[in-house]
N, CA, C and O atoms as a Tripos MOL2 file, in Angstrom:
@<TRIPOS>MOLECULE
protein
  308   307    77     0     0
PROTEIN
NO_CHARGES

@<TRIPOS>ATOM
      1 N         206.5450  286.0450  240.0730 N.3       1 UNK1
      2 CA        205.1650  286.1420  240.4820 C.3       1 UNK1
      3 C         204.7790  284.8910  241.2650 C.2       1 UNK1
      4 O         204.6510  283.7780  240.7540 O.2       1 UNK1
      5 N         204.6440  285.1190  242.2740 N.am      2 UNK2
      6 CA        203.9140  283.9120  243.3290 C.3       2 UNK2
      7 C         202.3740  283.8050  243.0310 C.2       2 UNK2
      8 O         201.5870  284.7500  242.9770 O.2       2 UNK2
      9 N         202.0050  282.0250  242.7870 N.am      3 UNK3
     10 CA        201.1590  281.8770  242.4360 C.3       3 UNK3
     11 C         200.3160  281.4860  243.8780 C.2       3 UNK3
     12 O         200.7710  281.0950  244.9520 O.2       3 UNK3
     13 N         199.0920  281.7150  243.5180 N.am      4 UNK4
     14 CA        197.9140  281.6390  245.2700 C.3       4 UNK4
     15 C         197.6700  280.2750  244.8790 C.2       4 UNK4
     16 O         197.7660  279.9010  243.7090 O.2       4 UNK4
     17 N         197.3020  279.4000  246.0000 N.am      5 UNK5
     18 CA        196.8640  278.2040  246.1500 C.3       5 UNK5
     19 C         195.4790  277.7820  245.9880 C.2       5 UNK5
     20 O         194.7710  278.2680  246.8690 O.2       5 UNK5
     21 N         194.9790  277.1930  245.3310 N.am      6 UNK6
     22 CA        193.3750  276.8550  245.0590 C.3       6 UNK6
     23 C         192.5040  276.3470  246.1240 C.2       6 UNK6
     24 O         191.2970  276.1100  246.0920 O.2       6 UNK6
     25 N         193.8630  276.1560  247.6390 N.am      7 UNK7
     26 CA        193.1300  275.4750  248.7450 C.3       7 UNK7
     27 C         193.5070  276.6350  249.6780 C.2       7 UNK7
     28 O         194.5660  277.2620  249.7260 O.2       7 UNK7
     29 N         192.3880  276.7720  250.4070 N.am      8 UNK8
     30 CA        193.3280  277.5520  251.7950 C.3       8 UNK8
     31 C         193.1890  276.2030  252.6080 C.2       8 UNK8
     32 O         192.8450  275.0460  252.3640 O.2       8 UNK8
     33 N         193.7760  277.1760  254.0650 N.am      9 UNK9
     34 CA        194.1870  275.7860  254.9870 C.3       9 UNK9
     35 C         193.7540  277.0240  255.8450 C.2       9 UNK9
     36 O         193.8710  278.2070  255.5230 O.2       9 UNK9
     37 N         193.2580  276.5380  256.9460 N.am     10 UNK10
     38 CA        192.7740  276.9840  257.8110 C.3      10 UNK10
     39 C         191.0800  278.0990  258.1750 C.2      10 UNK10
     40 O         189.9410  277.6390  258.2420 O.2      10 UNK10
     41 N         191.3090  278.9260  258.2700 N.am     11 UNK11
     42 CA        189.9900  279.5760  258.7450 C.3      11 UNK11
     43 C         189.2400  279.7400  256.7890 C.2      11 UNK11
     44 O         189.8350  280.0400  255.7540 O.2      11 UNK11
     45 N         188.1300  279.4710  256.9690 N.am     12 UNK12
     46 CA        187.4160  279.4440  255.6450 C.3      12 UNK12
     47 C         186.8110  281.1820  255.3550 C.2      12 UNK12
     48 O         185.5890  281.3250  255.3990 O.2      12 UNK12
     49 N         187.3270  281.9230  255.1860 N.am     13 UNK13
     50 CA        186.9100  282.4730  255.0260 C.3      13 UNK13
     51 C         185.4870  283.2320  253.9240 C.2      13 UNK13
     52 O         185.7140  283.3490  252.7190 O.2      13 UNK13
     53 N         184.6050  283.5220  254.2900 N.am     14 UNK14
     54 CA        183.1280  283.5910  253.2350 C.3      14 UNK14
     55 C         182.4310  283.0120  253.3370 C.2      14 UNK14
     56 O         181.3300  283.3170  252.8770 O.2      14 UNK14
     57 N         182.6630  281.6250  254.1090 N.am     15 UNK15
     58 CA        181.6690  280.4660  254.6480 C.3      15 UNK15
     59 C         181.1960  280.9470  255.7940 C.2      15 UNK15
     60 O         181.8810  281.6710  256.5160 O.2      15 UNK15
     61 N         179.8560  280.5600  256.1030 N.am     16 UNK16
     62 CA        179.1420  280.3690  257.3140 C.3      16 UNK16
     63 C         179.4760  279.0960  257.6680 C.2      16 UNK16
     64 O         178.9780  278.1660  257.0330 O.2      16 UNK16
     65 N         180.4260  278.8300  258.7990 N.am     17 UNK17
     66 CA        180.5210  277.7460  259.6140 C.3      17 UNK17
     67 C         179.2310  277.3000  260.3550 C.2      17 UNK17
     68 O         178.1380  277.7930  260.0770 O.2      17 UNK17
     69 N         179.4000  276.3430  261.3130 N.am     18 UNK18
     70 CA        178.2990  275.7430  262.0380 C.3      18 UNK18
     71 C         178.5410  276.4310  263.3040 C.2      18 UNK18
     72 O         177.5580  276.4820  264.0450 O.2      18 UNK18
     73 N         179.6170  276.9740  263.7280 N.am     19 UNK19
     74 CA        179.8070  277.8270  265.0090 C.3      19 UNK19
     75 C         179.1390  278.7720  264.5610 C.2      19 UNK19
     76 O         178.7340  279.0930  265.6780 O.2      19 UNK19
     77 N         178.6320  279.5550  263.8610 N.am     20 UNK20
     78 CA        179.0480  280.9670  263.6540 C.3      20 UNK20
     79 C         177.0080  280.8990  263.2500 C.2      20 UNK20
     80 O         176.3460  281.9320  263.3550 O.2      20 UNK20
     81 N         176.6880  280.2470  263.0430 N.am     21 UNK21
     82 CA        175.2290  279.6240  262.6320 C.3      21 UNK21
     83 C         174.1840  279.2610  263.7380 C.2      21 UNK21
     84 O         172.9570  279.3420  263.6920 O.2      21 UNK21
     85 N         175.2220  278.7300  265.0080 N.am     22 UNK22
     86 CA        174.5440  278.8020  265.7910 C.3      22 UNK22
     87 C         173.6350  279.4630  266.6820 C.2      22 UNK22
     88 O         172.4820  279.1310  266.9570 O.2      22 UNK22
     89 N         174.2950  280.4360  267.0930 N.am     23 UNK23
     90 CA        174.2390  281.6210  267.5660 C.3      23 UNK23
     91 C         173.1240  282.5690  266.9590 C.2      23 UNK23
     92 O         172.5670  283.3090  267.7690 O.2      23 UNK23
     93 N         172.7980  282.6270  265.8630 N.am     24 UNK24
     94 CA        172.2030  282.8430  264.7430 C.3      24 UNK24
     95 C         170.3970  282.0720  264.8510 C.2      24 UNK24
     96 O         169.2380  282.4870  264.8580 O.2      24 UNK24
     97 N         170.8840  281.1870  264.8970 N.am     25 UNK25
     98 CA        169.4210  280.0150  264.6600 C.3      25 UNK25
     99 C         168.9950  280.8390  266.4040 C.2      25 UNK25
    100 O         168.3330  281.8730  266.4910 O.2      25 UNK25
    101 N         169.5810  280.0480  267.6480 N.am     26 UNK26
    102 CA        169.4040  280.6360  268.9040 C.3      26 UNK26
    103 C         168.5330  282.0730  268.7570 C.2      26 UNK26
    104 O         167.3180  282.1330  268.9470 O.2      26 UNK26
    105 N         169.5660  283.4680  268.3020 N.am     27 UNK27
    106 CA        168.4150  284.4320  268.1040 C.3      27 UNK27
    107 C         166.9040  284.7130  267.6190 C.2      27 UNK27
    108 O         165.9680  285.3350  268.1220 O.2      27 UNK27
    109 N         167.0680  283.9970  266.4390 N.am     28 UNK28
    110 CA        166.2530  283.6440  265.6500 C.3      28 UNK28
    111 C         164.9660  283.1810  265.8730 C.2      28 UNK28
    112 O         163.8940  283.6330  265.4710 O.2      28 UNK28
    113 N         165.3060  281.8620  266.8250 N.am     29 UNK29
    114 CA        164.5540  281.2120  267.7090 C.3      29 UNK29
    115 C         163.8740  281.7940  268.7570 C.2      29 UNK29
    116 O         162.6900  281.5970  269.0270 O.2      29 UNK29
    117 N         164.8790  282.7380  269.5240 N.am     30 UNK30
    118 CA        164.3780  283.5640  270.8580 C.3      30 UNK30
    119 C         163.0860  284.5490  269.9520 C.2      30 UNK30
    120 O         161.8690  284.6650  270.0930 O.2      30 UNK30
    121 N         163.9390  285.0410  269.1510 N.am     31 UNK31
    122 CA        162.8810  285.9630  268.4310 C.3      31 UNK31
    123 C         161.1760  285.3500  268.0930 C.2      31 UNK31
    124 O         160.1020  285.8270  268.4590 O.2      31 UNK31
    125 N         161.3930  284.4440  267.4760 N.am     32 UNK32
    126 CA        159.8690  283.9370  267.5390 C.3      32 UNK32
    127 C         158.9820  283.9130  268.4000 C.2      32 UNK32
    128 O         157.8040  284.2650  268.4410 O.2      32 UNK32
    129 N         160.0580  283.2150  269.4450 N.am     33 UNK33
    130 CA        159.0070  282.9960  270.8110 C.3      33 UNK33
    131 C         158.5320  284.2420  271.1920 C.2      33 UNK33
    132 O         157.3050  284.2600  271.2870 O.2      33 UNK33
    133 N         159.1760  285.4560  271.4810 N.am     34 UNK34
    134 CA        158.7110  286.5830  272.1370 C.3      34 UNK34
    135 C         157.3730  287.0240  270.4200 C.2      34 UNK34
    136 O         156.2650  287.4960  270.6750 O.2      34 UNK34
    137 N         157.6000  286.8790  269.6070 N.am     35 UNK35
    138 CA        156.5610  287.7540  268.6780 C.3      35 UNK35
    139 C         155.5130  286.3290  269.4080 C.2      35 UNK35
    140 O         154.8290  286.7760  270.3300 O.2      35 UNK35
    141 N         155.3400  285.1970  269.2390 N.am     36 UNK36
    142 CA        154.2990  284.0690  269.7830 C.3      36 UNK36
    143 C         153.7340  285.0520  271.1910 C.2      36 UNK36
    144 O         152.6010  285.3560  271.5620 O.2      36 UNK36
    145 N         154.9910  285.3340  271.6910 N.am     37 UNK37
    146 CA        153.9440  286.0100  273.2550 C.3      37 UNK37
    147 C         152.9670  287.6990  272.9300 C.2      37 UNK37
    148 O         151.9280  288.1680  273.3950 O.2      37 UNK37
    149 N         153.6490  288.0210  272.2400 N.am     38 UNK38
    150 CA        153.1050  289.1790  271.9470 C.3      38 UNK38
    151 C         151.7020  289.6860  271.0850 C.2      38 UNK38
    152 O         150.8360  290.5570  271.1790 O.2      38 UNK38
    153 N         152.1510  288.3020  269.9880 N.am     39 UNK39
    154 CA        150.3780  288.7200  268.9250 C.3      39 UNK39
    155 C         149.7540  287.5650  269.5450 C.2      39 UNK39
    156 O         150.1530  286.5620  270.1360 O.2      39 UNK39
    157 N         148.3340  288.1890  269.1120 N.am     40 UNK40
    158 CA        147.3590  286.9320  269.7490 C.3      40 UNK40
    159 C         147.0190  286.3390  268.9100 C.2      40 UNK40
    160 O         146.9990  286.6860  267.7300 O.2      40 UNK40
    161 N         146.5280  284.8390  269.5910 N.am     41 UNK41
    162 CA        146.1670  283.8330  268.1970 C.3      41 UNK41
    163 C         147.1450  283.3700  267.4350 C.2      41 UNK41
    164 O         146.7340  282.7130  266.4780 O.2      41 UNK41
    165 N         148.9300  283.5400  267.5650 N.am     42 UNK42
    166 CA        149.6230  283.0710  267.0890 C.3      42 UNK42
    167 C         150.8900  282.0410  267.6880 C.2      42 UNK42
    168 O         152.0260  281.8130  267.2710 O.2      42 UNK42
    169 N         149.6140  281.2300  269.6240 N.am     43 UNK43
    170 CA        151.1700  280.4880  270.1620 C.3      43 UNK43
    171 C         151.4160  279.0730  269.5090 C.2      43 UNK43
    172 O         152.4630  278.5100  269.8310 O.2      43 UNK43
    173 N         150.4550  278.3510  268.5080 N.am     44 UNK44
    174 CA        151.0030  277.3060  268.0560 C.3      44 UNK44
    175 C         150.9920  277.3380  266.3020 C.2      44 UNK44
    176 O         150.7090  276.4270  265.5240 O.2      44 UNK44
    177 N         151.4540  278.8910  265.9930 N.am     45 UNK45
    178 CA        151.7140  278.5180  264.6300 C.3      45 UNK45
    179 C         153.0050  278.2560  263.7120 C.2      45 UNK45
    180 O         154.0390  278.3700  264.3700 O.2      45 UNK45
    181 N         153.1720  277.9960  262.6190 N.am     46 UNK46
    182 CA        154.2850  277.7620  261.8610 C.3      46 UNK46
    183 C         154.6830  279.4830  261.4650 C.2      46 UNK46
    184 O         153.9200  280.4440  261.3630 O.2      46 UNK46
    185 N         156.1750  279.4040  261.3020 N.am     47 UNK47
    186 CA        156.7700  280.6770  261.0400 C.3      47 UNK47
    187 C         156.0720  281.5500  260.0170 C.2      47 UNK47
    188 O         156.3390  282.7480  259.9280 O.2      47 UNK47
    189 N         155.0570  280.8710  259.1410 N.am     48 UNK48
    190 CA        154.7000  281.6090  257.9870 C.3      48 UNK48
    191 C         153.6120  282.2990  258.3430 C.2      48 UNK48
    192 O         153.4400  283.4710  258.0100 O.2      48 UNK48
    193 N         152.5730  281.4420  259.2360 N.am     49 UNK49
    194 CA        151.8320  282.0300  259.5000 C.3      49 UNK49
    195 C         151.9780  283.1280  260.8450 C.2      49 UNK49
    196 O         151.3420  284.1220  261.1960 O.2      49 UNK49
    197 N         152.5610  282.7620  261.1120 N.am     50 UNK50
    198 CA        153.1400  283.6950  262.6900 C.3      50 UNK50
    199 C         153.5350  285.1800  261.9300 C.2      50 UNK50
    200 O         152.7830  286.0570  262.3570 O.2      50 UNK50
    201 N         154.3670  285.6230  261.0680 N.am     51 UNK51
    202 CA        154.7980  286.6600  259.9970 C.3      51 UNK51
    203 C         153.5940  287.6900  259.7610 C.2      51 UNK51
    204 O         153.3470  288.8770  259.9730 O.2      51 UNK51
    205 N         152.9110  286.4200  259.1320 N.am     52 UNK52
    206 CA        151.4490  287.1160  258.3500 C.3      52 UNK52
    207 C         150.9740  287.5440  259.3040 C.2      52 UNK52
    208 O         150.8270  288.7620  259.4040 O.2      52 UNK52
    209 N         150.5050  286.5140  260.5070 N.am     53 UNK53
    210 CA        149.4650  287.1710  261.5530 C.3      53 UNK53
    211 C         150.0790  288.6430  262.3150 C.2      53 UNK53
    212 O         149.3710  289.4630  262.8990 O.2      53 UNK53
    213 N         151.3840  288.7160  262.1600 N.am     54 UNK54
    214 CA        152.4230  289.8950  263.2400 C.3      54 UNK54
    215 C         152.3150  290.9330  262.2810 C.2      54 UNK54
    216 O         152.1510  292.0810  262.6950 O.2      54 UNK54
    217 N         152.3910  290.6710  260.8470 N.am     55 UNK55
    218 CA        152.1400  291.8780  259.8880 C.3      55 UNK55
    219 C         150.4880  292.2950  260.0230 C.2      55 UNK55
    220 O         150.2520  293.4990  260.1240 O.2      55 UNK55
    221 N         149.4660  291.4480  260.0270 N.am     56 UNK56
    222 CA        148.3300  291.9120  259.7880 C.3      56 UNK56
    223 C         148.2990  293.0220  261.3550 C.2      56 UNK56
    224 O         148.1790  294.2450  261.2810 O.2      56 UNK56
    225 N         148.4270  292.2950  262.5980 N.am     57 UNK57
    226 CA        148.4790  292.9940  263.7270 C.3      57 UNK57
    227 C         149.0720  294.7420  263.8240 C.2      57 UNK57
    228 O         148.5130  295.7760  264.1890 O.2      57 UNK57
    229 N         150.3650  294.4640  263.3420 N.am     58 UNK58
    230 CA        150.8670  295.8150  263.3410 C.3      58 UNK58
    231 C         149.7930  296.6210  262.4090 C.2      58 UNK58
    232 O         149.3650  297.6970  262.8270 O.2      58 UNK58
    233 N         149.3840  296.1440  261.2310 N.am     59 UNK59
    234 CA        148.4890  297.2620  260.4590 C.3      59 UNK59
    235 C         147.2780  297.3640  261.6250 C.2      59 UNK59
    236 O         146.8500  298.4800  261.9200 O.2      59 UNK59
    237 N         146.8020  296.2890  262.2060 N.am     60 UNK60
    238 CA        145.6180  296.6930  263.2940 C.3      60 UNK60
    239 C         146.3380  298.2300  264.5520 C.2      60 UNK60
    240 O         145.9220  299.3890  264.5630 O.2      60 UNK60
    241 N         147.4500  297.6380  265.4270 N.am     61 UNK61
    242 CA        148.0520  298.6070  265.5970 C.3      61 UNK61
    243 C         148.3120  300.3000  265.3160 C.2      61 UNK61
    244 O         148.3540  301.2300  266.1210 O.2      61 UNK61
    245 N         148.4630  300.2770  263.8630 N.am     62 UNK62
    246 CA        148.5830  301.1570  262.9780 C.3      62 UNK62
    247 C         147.4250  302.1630  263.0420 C.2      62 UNK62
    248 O         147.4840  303.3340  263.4150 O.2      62 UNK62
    249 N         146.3200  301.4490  262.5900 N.am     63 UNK63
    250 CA        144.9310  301.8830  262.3680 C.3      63 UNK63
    251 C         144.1770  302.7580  263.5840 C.2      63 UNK63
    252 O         143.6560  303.8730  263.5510 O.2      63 UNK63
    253 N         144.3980  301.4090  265.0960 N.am     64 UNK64
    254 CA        144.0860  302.2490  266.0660 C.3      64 UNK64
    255 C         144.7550  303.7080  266.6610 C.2      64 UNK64
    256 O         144.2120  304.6190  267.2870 O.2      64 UNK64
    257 N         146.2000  303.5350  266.1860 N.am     65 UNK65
    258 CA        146.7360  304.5400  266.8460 C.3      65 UNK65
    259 C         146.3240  305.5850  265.6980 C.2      65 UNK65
    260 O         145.6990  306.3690  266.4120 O.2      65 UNK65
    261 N         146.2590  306.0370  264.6350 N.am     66 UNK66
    262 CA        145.3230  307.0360  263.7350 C.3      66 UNK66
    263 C         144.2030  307.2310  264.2560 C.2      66 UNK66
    264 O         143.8810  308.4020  264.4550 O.2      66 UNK66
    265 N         143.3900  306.2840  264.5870 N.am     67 UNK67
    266 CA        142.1180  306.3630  264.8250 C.3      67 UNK67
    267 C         142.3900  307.0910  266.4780 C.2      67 UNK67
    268 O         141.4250  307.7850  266.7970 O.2      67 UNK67
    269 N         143.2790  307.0590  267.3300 N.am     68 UNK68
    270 CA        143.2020  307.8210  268.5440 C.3      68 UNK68
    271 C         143.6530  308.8480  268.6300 C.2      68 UNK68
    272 O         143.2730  309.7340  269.3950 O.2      68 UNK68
    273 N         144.7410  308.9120  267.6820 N.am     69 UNK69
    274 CA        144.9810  310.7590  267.4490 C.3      69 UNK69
    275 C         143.9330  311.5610  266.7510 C.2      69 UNK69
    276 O         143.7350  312.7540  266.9810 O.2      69 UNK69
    277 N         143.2250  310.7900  265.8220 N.am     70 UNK70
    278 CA        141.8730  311.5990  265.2560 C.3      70 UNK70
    279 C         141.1650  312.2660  266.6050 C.2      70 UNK70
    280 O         141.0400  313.4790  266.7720 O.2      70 UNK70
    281 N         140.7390  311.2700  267.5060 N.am     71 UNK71
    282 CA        140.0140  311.2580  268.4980 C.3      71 UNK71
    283 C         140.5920  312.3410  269.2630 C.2      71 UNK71
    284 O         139.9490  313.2860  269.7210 O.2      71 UNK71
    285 N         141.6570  312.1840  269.3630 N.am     72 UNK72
    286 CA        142.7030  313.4140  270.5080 C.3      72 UNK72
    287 C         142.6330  314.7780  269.7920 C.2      72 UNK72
    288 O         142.7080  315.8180  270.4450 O.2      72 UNK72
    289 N         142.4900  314.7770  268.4670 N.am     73 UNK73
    290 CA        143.0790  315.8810  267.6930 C.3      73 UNK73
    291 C         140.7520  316.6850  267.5290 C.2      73 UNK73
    292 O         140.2980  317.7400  267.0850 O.2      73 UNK73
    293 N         140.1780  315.6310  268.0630 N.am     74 UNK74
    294 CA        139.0520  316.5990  267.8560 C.3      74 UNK74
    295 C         138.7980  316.6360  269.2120 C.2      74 UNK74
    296 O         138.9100  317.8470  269.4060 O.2      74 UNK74
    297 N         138.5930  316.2590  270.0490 N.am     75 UNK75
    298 CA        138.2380  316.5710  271.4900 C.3      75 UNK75
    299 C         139.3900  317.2510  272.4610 C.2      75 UNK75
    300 O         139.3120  317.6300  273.6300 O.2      75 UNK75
    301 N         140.5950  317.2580  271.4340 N.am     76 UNK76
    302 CA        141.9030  318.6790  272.0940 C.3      76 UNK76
    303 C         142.3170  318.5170  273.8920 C.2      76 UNK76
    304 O         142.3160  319.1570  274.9430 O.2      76 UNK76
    305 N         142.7260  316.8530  273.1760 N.am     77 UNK77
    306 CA        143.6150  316.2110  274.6090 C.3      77 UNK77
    307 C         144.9040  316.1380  273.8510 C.2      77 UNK77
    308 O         145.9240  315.7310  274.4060 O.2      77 UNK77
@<TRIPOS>BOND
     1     1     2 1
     2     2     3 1
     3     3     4 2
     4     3     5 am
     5     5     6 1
     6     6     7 1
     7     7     8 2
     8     7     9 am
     9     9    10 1
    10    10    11 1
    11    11    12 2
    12    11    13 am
    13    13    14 1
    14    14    15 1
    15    15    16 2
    16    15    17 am
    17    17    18 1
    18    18    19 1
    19    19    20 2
    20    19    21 am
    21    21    22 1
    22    22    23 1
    23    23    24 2
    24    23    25 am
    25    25    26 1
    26    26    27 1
    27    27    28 2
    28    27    29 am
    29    29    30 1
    30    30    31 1
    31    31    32 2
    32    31    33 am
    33    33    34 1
    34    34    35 1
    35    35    36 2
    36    35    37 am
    37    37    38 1
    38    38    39 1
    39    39    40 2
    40    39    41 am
    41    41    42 1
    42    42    43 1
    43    43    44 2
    44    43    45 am
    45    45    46 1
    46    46    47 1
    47    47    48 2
    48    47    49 am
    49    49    50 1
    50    50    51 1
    51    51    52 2
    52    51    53 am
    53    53    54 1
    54    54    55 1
    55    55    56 2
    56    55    57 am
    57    57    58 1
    58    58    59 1
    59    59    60 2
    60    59    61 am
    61    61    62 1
    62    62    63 1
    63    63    64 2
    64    63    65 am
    65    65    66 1
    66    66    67 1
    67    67    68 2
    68    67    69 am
    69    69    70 1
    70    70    71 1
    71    71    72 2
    72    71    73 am
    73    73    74 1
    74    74    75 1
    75    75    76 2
    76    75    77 am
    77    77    78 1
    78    78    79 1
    79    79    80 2
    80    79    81 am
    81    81    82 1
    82    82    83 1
    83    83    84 2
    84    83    85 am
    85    85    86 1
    86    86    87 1
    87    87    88 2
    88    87    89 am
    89    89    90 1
    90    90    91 1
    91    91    92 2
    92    91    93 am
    93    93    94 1
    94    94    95 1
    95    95    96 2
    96    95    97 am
    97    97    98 1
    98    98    99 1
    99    99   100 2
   100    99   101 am
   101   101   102 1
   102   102   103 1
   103   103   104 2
   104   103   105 am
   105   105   106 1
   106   106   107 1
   107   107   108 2
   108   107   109 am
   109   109   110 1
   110   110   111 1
   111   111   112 2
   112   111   113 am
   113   113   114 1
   114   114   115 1
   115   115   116 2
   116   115   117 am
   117   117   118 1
   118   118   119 1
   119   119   120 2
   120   119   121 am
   121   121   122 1
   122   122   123 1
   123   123   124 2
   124   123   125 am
   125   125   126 1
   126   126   127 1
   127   127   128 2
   128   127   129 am
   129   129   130 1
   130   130   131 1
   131   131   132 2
   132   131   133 am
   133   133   134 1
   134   134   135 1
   135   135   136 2
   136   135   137 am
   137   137   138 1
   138   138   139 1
   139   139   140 2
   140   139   141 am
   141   141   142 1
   142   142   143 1
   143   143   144 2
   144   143   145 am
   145   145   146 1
   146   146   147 1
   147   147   148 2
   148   147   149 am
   149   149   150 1
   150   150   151 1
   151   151   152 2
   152   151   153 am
   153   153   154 1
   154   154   155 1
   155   155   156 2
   156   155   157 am
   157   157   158 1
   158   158   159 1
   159   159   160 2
   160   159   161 am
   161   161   162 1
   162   162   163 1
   163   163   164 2
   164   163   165 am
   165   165   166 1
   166   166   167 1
   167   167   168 2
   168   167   169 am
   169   169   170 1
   170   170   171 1
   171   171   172 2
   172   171   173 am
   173   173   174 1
   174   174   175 1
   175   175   176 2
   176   175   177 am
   177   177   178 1
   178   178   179 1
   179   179   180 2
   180   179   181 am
   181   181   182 1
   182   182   183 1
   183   183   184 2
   184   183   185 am
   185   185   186 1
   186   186   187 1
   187   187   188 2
   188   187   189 am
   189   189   190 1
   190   190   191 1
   191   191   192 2
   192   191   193 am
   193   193   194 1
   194   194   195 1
   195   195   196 2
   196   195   197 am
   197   197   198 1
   198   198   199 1
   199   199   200 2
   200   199   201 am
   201   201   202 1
   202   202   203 1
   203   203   204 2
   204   203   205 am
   205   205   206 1
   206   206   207 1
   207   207   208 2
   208   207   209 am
   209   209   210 1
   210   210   211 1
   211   211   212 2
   212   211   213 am
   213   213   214 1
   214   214   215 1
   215   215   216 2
   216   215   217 am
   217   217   218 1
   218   218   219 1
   219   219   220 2
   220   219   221 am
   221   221   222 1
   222   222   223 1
   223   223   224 2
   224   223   225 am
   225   225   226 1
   226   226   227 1
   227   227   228 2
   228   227   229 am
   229   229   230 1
   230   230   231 1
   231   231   232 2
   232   231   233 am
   233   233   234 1
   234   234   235 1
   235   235   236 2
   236   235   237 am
   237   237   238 1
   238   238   239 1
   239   239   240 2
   240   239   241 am
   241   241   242 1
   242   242   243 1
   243   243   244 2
   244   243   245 am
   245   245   246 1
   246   246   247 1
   247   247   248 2
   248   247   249 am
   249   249   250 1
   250   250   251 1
   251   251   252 2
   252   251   253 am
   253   253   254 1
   254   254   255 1
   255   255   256 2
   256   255   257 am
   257   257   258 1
   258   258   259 1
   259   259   260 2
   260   259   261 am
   261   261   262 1
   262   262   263 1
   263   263   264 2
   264   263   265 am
   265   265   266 1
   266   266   267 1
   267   267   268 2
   268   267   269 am
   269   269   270 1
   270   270   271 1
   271   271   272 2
   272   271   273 am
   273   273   274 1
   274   274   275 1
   275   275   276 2
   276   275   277 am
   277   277   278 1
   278   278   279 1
   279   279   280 2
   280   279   281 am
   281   281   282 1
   282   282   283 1
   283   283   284 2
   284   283   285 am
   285   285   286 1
   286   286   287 1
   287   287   288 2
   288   287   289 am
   289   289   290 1
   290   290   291 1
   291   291   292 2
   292   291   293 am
   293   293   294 1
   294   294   295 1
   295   295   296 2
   296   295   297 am
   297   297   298 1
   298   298   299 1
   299   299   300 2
   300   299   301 am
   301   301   302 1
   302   302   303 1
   303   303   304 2
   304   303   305 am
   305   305   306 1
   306   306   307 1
   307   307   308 2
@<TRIPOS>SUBSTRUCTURE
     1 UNK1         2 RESIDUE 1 A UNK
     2 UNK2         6 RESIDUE 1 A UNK
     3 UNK3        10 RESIDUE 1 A UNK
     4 UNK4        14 RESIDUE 1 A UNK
     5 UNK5        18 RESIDUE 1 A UNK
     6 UNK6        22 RESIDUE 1 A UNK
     7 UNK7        26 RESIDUE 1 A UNK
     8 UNK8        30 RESIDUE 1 A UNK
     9 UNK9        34 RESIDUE 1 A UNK
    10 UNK10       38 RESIDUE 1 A UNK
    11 UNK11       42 RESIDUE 1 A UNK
    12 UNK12       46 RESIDUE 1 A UNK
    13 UNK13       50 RESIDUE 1 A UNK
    14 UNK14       54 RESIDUE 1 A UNK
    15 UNK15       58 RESIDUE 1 A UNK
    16 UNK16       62 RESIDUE 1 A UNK
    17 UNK17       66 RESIDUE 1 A UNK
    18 UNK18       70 RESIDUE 1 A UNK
    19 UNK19       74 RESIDUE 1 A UNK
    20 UNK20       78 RESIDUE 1 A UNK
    21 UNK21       82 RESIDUE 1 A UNK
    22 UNK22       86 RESIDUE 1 A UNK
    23 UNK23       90 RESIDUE 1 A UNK
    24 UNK24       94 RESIDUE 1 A UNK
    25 UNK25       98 RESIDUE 1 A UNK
    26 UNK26      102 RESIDUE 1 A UNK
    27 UNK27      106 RESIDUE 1 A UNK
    28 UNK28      110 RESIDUE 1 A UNK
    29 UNK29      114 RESIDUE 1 A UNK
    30 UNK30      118 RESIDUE 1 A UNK
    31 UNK31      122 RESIDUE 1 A UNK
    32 UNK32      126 RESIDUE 1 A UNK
    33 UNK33      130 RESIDUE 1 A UNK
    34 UNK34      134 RESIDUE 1 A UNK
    35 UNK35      138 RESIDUE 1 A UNK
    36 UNK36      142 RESIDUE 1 A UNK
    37 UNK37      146 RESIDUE 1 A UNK
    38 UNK38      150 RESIDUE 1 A UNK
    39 UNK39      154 RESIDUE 1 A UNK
    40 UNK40      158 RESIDUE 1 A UNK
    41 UNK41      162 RESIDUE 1 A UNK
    42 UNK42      166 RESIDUE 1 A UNK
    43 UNK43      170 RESIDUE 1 A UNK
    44 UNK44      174 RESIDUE 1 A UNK
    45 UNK45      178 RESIDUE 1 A UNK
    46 UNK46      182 RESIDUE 1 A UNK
    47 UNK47      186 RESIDUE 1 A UNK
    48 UNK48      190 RESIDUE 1 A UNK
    49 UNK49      194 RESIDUE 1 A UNK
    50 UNK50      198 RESIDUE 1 A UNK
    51 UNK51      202 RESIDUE 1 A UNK
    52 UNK52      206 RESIDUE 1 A UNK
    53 UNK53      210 RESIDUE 1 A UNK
    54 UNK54      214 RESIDUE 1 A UNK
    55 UNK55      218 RESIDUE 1 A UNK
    56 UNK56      222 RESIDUE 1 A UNK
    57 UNK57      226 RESIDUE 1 A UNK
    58 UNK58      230 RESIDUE 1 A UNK
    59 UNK59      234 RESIDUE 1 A UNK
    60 UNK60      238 RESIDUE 1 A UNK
    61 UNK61      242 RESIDUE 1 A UNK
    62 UNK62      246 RESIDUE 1 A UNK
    63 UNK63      250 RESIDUE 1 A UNK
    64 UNK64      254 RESIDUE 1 A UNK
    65 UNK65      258 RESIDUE 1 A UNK
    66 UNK66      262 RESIDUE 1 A UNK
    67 UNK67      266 RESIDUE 1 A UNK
    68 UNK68      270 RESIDUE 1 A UNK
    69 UNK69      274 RESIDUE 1 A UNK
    70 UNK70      278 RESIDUE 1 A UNK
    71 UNK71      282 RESIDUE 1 A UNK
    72 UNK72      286 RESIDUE 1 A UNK
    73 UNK73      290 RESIDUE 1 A UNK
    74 UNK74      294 RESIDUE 1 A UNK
    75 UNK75      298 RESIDUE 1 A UNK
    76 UNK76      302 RESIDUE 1 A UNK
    77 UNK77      306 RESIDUE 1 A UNK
């Protein structure tokens, strides 16, 4: 019976390297900026509040588009 080694040597496998992280943060990053361009009232906030304000928006979102199919669905556009 061959016993396994307690070290590997070479590629780490299960770890998030710093290559592999990068790329990652980058998206991440891009991603913010475009939700900053998109909701209003949110180009100089911190990620937490940027979230909250993009969640409250979509429920605004939400609301109007109900509220325009109501509208469509009684005046039969």
């Amino acid at each position: 019976m061959k016993r396994r080694s307690m070290f590997t040597v070479g590629k780490n496998k299960g770890v998030a390297s710093s290559v592999h992280r990068k790329p990652l943060q980058h998206m991440v990053q891009r991603r913010l900026r475009e939700l900053k361009e998109i909701v209003p009232d949110a180009h100089e906030d911190n990620v937490d509040v940027l979230l909250r304000k993009t969640a409250e928006y979509i429920c605004i979102l939400e609301l109007k588009v109900a509220v325009l199919r109501k509208l469509a669905a009684i005046y039969g556009a």
